[in-house]
TILOZA-20766 format. One record per residue (C-alpha): residue number from 1; x, y, z; residue in three letters. Coordinates in Angstrom, 3 decimals. Layout:
ATOM seq     east    north       up type
ATOM NUM        X        Y        Z  ala
...
// end
This chain:
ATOM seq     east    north       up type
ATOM   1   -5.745  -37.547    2.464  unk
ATOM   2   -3.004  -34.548    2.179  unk
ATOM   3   -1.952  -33.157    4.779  unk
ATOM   4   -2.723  -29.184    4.944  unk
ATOM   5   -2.017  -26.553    8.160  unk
ATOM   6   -4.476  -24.818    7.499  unk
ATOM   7   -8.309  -25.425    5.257  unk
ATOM   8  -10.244  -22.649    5.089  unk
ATOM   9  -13.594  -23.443    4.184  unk
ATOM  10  -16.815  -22.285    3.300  unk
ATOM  11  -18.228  -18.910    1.789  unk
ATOM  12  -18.013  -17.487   -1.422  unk
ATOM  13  -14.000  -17.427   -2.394  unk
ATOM  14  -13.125  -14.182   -4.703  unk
ATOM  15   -9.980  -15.647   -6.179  unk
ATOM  16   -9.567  -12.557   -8.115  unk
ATOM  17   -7.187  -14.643  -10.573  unk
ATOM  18   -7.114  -13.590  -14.127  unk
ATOM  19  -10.722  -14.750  -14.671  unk
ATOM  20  -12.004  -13.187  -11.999  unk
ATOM  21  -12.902  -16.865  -10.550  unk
ATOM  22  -16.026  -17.010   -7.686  unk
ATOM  23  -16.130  -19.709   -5.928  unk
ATOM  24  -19.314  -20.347   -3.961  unk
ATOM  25  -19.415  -22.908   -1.000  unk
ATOM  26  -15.566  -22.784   -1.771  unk
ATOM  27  -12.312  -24.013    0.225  unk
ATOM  28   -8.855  -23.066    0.162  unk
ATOM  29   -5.935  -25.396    1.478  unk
ATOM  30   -2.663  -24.194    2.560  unk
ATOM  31    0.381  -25.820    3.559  unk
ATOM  32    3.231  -23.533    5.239  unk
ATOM  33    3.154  -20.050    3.251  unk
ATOM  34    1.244  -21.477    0.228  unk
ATOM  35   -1.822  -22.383   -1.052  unk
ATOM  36   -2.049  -25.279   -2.434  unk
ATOM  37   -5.283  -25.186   -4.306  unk
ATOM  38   -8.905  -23.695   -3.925  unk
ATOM  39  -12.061  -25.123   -4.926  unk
ATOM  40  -15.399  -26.271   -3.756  unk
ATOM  41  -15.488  -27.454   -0.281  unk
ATOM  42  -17.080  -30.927   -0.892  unk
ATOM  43  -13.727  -31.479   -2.743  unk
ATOM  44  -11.226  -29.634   -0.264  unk
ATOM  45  -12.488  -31.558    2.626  unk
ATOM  46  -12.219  -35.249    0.395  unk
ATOM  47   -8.743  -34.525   -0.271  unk
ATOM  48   -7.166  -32.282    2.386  unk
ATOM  49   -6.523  -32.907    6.151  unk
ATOM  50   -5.557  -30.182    8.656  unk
ATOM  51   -6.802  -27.438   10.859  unk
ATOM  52  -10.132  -26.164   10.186  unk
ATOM  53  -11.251  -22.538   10.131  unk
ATOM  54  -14.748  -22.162    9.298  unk
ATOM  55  -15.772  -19.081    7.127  unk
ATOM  56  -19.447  -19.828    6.354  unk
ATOM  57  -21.564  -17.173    5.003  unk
ATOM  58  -18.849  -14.917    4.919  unk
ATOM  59  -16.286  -13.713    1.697  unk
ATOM  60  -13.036  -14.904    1.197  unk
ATOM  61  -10.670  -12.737   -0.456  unk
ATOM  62   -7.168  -12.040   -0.892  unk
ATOM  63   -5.753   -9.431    1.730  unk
ATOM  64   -5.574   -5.907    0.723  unk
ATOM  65   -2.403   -4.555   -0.978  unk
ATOM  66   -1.678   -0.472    0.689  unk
ATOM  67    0.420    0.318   -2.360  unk
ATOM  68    1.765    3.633   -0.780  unk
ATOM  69    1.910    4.737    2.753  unk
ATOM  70    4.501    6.485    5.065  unk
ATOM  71    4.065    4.017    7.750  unk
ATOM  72    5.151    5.822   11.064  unk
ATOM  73    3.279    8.965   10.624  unk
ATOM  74    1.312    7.133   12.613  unk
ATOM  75    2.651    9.080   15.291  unk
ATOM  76    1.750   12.109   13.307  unk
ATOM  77   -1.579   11.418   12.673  unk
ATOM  78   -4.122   14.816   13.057  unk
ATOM  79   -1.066   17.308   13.388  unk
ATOM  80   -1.758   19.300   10.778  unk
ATOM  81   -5.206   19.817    8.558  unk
ATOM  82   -7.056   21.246    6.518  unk
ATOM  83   -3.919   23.138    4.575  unk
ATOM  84   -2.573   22.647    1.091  unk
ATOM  85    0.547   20.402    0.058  unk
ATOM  86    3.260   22.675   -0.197  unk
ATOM  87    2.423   24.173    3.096  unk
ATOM  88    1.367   21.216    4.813  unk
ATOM  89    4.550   19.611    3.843  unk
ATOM  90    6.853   22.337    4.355  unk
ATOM  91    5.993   24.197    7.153  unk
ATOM  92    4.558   21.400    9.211  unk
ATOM  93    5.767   17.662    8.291  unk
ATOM  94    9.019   18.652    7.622  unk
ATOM  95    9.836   20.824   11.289  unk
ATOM  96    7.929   18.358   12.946  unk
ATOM  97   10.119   14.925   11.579  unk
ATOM  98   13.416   17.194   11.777  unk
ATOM  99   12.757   17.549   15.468  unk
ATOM 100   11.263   14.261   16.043  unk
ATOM 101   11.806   11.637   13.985  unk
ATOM 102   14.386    8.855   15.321  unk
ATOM 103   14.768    4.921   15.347  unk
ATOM 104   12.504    5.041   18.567  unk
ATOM 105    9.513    6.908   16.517  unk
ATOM 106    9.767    4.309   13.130  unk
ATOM 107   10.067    1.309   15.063  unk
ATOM 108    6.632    1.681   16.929  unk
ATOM 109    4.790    3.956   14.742  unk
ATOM 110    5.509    1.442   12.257  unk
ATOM 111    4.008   -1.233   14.289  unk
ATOM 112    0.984    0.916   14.995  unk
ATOM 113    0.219    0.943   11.417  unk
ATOM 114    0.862   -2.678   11.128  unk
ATOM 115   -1.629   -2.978   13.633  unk
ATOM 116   -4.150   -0.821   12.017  unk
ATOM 117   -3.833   -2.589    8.411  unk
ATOM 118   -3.779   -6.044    9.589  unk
ATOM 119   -7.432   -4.682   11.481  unk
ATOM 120   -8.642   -3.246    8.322  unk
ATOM 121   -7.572   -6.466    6.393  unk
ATOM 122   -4.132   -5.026    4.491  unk
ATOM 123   -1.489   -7.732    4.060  unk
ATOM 124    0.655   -5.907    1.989  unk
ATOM 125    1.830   -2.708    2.128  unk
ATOM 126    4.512    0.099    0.281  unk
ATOM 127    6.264    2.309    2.357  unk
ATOM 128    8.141    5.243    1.611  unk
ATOM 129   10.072    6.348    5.526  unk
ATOM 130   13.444    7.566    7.444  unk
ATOM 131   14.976    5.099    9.678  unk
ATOM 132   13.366    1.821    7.443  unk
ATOM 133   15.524   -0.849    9.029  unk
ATOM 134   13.139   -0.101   12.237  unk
ATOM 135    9.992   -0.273   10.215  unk
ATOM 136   11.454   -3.555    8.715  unk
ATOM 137   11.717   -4.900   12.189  unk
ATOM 138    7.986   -3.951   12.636  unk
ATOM 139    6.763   -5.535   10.047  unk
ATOM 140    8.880   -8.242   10.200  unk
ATOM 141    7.480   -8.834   14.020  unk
ATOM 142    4.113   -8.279   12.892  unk
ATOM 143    4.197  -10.584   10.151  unk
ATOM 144    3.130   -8.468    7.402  unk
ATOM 145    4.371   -8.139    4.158  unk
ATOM 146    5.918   -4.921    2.575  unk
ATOM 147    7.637   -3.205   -0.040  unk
ATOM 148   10.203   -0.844    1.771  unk
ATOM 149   12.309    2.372    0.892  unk
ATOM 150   14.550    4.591    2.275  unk
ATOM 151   13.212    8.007    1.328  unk
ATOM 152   15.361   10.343   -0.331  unk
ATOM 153   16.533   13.689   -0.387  unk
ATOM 154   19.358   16.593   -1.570  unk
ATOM 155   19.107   17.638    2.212  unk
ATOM 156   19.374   16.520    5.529  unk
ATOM 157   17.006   14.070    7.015  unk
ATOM 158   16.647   12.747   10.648  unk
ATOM 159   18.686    9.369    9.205  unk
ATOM 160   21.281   11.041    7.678  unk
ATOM 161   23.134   14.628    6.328  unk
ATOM 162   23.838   14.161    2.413  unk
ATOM 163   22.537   12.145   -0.193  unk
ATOM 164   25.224    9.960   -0.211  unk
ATOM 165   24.913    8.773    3.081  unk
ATOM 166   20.988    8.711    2.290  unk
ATOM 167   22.341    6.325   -0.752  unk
ATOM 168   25.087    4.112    0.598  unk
ATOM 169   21.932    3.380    4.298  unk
ATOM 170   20.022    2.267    1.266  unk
ATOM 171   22.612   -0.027   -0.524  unk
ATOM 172   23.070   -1.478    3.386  unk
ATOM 173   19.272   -1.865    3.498  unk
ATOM 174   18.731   -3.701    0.307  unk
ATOM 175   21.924   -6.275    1.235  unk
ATOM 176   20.153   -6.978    4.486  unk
ATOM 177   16.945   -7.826    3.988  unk
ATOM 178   17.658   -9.258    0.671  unk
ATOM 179   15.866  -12.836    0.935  unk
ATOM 180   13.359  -12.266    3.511  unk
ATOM 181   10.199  -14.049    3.116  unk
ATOM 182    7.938  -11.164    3.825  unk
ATOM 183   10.534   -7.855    3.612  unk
ATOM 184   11.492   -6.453    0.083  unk
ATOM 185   13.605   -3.784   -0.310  unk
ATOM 186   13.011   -0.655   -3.289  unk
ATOM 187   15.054    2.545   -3.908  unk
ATOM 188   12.966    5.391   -3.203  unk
ATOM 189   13.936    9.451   -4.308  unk
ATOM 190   11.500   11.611   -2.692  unk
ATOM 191   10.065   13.786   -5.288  unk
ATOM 192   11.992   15.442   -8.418  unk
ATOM 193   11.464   18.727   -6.548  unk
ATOM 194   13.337   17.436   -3.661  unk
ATOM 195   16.036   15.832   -5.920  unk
ATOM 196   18.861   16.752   -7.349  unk
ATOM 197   19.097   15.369  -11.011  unk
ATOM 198   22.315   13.690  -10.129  unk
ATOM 199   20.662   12.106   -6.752  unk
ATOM 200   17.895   10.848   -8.913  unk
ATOM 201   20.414    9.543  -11.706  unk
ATOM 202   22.500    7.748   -8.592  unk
ATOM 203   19.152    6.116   -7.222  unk
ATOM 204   18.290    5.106  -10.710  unk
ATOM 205   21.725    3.201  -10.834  unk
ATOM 206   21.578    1.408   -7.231  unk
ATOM 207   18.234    0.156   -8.160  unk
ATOM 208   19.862   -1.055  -11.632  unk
ATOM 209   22.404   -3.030   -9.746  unk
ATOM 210   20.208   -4.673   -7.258  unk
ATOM 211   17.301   -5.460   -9.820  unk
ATOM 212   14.855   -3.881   -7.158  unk
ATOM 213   12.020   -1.471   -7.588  unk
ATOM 214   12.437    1.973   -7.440  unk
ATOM 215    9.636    4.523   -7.157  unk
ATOM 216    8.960    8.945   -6.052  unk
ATOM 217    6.333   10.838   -5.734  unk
ATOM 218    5.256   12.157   -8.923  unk
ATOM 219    2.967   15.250  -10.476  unk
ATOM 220    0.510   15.533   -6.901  unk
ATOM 221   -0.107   19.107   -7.837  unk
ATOM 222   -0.690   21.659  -10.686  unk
ATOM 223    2.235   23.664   -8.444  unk
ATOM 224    4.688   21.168   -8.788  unk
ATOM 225    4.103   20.192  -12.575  unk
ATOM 226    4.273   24.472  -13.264  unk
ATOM 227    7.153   24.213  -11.171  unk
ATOM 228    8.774   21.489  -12.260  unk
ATOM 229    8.245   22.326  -15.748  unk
ATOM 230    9.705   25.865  -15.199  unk
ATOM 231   13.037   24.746  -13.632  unk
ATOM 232   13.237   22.212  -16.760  unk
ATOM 233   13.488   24.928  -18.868  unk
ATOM 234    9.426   24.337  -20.677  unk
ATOM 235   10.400   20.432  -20.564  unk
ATOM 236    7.347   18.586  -19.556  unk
ATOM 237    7.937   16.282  -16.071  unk
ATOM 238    7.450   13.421  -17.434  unk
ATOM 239    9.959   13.758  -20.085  unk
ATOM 240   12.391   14.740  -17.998  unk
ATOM 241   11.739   10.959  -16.539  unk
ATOM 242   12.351    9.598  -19.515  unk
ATOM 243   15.854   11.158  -19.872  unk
ATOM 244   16.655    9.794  -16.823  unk
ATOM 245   16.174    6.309  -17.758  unk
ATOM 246   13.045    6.205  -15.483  unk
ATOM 247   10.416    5.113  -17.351  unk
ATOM 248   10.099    1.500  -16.971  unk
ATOM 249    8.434   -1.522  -15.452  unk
ATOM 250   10.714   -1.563  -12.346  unk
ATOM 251    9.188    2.328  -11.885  unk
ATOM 252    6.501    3.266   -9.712  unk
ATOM 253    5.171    7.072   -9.600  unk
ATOM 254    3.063    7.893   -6.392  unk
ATOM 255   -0.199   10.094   -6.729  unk
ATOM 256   -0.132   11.217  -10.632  unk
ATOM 257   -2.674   13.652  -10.411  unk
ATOM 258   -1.523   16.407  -13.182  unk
ATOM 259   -0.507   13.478  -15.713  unk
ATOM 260   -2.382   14.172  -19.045  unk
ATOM 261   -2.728   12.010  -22.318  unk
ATOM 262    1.001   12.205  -23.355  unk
ATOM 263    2.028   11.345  -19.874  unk
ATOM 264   -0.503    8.593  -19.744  unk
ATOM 265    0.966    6.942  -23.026  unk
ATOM 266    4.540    7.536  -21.939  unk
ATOM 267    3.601    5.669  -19.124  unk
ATOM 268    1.632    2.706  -20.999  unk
ATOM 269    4.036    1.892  -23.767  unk
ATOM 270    7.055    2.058  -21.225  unk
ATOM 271    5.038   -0.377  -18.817  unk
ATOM 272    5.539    1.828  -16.025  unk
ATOM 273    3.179    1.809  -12.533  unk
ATOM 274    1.296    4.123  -10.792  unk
ATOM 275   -0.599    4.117   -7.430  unk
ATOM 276   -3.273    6.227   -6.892  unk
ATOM 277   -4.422    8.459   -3.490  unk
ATOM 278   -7.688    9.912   -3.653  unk
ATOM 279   -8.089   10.528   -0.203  unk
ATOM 280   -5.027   12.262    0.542  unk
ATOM 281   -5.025   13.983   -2.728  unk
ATOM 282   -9.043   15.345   -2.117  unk
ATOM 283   -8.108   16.342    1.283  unk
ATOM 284   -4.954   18.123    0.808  unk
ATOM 285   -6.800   19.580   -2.688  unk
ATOM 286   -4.590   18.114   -4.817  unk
ATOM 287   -7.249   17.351   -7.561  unk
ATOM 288   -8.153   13.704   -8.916  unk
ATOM 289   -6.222   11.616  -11.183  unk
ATOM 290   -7.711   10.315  -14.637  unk
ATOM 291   -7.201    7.292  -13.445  unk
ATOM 292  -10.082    5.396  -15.719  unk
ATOM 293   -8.133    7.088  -18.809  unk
ATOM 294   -4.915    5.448  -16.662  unk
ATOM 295   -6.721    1.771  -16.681  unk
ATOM 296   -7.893    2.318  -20.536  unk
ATOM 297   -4.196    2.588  -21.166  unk
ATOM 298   -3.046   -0.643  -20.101  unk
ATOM 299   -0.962    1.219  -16.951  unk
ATOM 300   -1.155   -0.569  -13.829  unk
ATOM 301   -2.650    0.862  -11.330  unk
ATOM 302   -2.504    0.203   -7.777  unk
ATOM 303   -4.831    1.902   -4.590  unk
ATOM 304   -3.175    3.175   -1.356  unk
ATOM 305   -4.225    5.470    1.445  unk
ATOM 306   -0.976    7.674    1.621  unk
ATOM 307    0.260    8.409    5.186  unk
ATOM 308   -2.179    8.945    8.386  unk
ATOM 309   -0.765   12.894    8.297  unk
ATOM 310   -2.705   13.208    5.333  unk
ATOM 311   -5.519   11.078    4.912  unk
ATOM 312   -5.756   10.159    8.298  unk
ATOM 313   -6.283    6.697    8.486  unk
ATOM 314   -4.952    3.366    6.634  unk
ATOM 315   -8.568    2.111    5.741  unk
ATOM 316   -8.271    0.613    2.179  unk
ATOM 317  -11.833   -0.399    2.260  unk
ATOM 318  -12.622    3.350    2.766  unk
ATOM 319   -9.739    4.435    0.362  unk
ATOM 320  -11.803    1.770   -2.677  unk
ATOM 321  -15.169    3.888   -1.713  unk
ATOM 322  -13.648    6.987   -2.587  unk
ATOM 323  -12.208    5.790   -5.787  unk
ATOM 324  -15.197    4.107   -6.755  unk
ATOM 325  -17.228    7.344   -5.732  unk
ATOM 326  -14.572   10.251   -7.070  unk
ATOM 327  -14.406    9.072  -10.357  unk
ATOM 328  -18.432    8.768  -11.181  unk
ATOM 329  -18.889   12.533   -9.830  unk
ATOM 330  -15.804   13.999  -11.716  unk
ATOM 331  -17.083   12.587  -15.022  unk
ATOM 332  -21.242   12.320  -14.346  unk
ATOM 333  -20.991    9.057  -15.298  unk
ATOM 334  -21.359    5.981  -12.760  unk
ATOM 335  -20.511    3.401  -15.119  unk
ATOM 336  -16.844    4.390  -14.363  unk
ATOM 337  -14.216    2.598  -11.769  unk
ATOM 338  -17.254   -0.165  -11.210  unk
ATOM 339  -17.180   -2.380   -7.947  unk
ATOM 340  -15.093   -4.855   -9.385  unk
ATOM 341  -11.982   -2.712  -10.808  unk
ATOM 342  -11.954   -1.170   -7.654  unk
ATOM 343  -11.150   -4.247   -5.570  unk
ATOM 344   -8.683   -5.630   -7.945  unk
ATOM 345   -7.034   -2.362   -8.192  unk
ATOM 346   -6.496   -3.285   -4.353  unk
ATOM 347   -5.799   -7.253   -4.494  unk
ATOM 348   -4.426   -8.452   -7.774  unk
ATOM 349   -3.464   -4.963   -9.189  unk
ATOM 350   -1.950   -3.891   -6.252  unk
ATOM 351    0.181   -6.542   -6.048  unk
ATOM 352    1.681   -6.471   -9.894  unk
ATOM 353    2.089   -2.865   -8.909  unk
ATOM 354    4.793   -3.384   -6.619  unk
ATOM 355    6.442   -6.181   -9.001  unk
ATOM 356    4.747   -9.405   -6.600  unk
ATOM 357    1.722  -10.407   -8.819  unk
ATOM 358    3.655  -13.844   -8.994  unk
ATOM 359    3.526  -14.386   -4.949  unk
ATOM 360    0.372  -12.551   -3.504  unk
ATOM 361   -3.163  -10.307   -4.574  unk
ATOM 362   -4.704  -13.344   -5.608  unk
ATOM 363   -6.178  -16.473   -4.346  unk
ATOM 364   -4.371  -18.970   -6.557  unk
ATOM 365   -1.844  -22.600   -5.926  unk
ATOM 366    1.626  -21.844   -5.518  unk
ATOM 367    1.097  -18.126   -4.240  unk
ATOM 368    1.505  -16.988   -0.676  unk
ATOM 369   -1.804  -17.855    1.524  unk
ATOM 370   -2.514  -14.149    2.160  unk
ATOM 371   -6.334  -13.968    2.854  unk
ATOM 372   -8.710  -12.305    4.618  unk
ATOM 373  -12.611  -13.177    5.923  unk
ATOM 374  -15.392  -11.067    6.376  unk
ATOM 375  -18.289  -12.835    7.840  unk
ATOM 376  -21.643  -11.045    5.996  unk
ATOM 377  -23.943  -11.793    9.427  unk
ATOM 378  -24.447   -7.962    9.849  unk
ATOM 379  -27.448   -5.536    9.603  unk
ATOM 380  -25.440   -3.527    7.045  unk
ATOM 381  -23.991   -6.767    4.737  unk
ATOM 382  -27.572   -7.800    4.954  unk
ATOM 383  -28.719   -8.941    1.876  unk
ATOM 384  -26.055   -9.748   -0.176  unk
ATOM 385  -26.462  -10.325   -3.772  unk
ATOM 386  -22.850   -8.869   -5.504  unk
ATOM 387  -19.635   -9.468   -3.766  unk
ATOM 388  -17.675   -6.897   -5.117  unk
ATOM 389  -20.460   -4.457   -4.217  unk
ATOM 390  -20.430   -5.271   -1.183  unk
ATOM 391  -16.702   -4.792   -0.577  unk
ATOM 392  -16.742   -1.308   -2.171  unk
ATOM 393  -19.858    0.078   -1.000  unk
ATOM 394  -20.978   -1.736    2.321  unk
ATOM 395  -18.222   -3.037    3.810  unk
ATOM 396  -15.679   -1.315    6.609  unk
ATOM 397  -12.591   -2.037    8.091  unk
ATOM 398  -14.214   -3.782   11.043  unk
ATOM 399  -15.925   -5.769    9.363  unk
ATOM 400  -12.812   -8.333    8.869  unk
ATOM 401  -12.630  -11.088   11.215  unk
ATOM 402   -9.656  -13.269   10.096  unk
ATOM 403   -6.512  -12.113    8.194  unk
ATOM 404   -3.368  -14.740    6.965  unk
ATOM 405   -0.329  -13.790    6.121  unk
ATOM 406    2.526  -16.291    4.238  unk
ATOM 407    0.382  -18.738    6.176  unk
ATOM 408    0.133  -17.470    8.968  unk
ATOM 409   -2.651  -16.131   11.222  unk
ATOM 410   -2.329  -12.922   12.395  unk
ATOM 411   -5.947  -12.507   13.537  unk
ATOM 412   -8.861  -14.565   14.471  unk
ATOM 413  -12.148  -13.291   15.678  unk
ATOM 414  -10.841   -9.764   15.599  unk
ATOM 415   -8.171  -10.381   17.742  unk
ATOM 416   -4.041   -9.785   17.176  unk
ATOM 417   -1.559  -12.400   17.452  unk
ATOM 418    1.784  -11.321   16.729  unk
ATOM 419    1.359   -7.406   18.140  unk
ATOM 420   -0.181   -6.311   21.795  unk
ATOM 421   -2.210   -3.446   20.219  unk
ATOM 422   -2.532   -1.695   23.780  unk
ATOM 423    1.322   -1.637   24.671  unk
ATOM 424    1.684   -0.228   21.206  unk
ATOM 425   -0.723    2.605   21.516  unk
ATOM 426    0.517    3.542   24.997  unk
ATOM 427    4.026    4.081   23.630  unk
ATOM 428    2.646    5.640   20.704  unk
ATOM 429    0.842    8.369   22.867  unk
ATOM 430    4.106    8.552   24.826  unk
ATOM 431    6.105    9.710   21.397  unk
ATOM 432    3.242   11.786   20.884  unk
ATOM 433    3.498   14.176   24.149  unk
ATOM 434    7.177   14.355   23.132  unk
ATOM 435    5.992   15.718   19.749  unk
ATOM 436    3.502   17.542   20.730  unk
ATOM 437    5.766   19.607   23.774  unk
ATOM 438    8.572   19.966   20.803  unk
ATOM 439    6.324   21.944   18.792  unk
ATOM 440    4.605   24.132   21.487  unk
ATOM 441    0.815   22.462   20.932  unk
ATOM 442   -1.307   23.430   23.395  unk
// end
C-alpha cells in the first residue's frame, strides 16, 4: 500500500482533463498538495492508504476558478444599483473607496470574499484591488489560491498619489510573494481610459521583467470603445493594444463586450485571454460579449463574477447559468455555450486563463488537489442523468459540501476551517457603518 493524506472516494469524478474524462464510482488520492492519481475506487482503495472522505452519490469536480473579481468590495456590496458604468463608477465607487478604502477595509473584506467563494466552491480566484498585500494576507490565511494585482491608475488612489508609486508598491508586491504556494502576483493597469499611455507602456515593462501576467479592463461599453477610439485619433482600441506590445499570451482583457471580428482575431492569433462577466455586464447594461464567436476563435476564455458592487455576489455556479442562458437568448439558438463549455470555461479554462492550467482546473496526477463535492441527495439534484447539466442548470452555491485546496481542507460538511465566518461578518458590518456615515446614507 502507498501511503496517501487524503483518498477521496466515491461518486462520479469530472476530471475535466483534456478528454473530458468521467469517472464513475471513481477515487482520487492525494498526498500533500498533489494528486497523485484518480481512477476507479476498487483500484484507489487496493493501492492507496490514508484518510478517507467519503463522497458517494455525489460529483467530484475540480474547484471553481473566479477569473476576475475586486475582492474587498465586499464591504461595498448593495451601495449603489441599478445605474450605468460610467456613473456607477464615477460618481459612486470612486467617492466611496477615496473616503474609505484603507489596509483595515482589504484585509477583511478580502477575507469575507474568501469566505463566500470557498462556500460557493471557488478555489481560485483573480483579483484586481488597492492595498493587495492585505488581500494577500487573506487569502493566504484562508488558504485559497489567487492571482493578485495592484490596480492602476494616472491618479491618486487610497494606496498611493502617482503612478509611480502605484508602480514601484507593485514591483515590492511581486518580489514578496514571489514563490508562494498559493499567492501569484500580476501587473494590473486599470482601464486604458484611466491610463496614461506611458503608465500602460511602464506596466507593460515591469510585467516583462518579472515574467508575470499582466491584465485591464478592456472594451465593457459602447461609451468607452467611442471614447476610446475618439481620443486615439479613429484608431480602433484594440490596435492601440497592439502598439503597445500588449497583445500576447501573458495578457488578459477583463469583460470584452464591444470586441468585434477583427478584435476577436487580433486576439486569437496573438494567443491573448479574456474573461468574461455576464452578470455584472447585464446588470450595469453593458451588453453581452460574443463570447461563442470568442471560443470558435481558439481565445481562451475564462468565467468570473466581477466585484459584489456590481453583480452582487461571488456565485460562479450562478455566474455559469447566466452564461449558459445569455448566450441562447441573444442568438435564438440553445445549442450555443452547452452545459459542458460552460463548466470548463470555469475549471480547466479558467485556470489556463490566468497562465496555471499546468497546476490546477483539472482533476489530473501531479496538479494541485483542488476539488470540490457536491453530494446530489437533494429534491432539486433529484434525478440525475448529465453531470454537467446538473452543474449549470440545477446546482447552487450551497449545494457544495467539501472544498480542498493545495491539499488541504478548507470545508467539510459545510463548515469553515481556516476562517471564523461570524467574526468576519461582524467586522465587516463594522467597516460598513463607517462607510455608510461617510457618505451620509440614511
Amino acid at each position: 500500500m502507498i501511503d496517501a493524506d487524503l483518498i477521496i472516494s466515491g461518486g462520479t469524478v469530472l476530471t475535466m482533463d483534456a478528454k473530458g474524462t468521467r469517472i464513475e464510482g471513481g477515487a482520487i488520492a492525494v498526498k500533500g498538495r498533489d494528486i497523485l492519481e484518480t481512477g476507479k475506487r476498487s483500484e484507489i482503495e487496493k493501492k492507496y492508504t490514508g484518510q478517507l472522505i467519503e463522497a458517494g452519490n455525489s460529483i467530484v469536480m475540480p474547484g471553481l476558478v473566479n477569473g476576475h473579481t475586486h475582492a474587498a468590495m465586499t464591504c461595498f456590496r448593495g451601495i449603489a444599483d441599478d445605474l450605468p458604468l460610467e456613473e456607477w463608477l464615477n460618481n459612486y465607487i470612486f467617492p466611496a473607496e477615496a473616503k474609505n478604502v484603507n489596509e483595515e477595509l482589504v484585509f477583511w473584506g478580502t477575507l469575507l470574499a474568501c469566505a463566500e467563494m470557498i462556500k460557493s466552491g471557488t478555489t481560485t480566484f483573480c483579483d484586481m484591488y488597492i492595498c493587495e498585500d492585505e488581500a494577500a494576507k487573506a487569502a493566504a490565511q484562508a488558504g485559497i489560491r489567487c492571482l493578485l494585482g495592484e490596480v492602476l491608475f494616472d491618479f491618486p488612489s487610497p494606496n498611493f498619489q502617482t503612478p509611480e508609486e502605484g508602480l514601484l508598491y507593485t514591483r515590492r508586491f511581486i518580489e514578496k510573494w514571489d514563490g508562494h504556494p498559493l499567492i501569484r502576483t500580476f501587473v494590473e493597469p486599470h482601464a486604458l481610459y484611466t491610463c496614461s499611455q506611458q503608465l500602460l507602456r511602464s506596466a507593460k515593462e515591469l510585467a516583462d521583467e518579472y515574467c508575470v501576467m499582466y491584465g485591464t479592463h478592456f472594451l465593457e461599453t459602447r461609451f468607452e470603445r467611442d471614447s476610446l477610439t475618439e481620443q486615439f485619433g479613429g484608431m480602433r482600441p484594440t490596435d492601440n493594444l497592439r502598439d503597445l506590445n500588449y497583445l500576447g499570451e501573458r495578457f488578459l482583457a477583463f469583460h470584452c463586450v464591444w470586441m468585434d471580428e477583427k478584435d476577436i482575431r487580433l486576439f486569437a492569433d496573438s494567443g491573448s485571454k479574456i474573461v468574461h462577466n455576464p452578470e455584472s455586464n447585464m446588470k450595469l447594461g453593458s451588453g453581452i460579449a460574443l463570447v461563442p464567436e470568442m471560443l470558435d476563435a481558439g481565445i481562451m476564455v475564462g468565467l468570473g463574477t466581477d466585484g459584489c458592487a456590481s453583480n452582487n455576489n461571488l456565485d460562479m455556479f450562478q455566474e455559469m447559468d447566466v452564461a449558459a442562458k445569455v448566450h441562447k437568448a441573444l442568438r435564438l439558438d440553445p445549442t450555443v455555450m452547452d452545459a459542458p463549455t460552460v463548466v470548463r470555461m470555469a475549471t480547466a479554462g479558467g485556470a489556463a486563463a490566468l497562465g496555471m492550467g499546468n497546476i490546477t482546473g483539472s482533476l489530473e496526477a501531479g496538479k494541485r488537489a483542488d476539488i470540490i463535492i457536491i453530494p446530489l441527495d437533494k429534491p432539486h439534484l433529484t434525478p440525475m442523468y448529465h453531470e454537467y447539466s446538473h452543474i449549470v442548470y440545477a446546482a447552487n452555491a450551497a449545494d457544495v459540501d467539501t472544498v480542498i485546496v493545495d491539499g488541504k481542507v478548507l470545508m467539510r460538511g459545510r463548515k469553515l476551517t481556516t476562517i471564523d465566518e461570524h467574526a468576519v461578518m461582524e467586522r465587516v458590518r463594522e467597516i460598513s457603518q463607517r462607510i455608510r456615515k461617510s457618505l451620509d446614507m440614511k
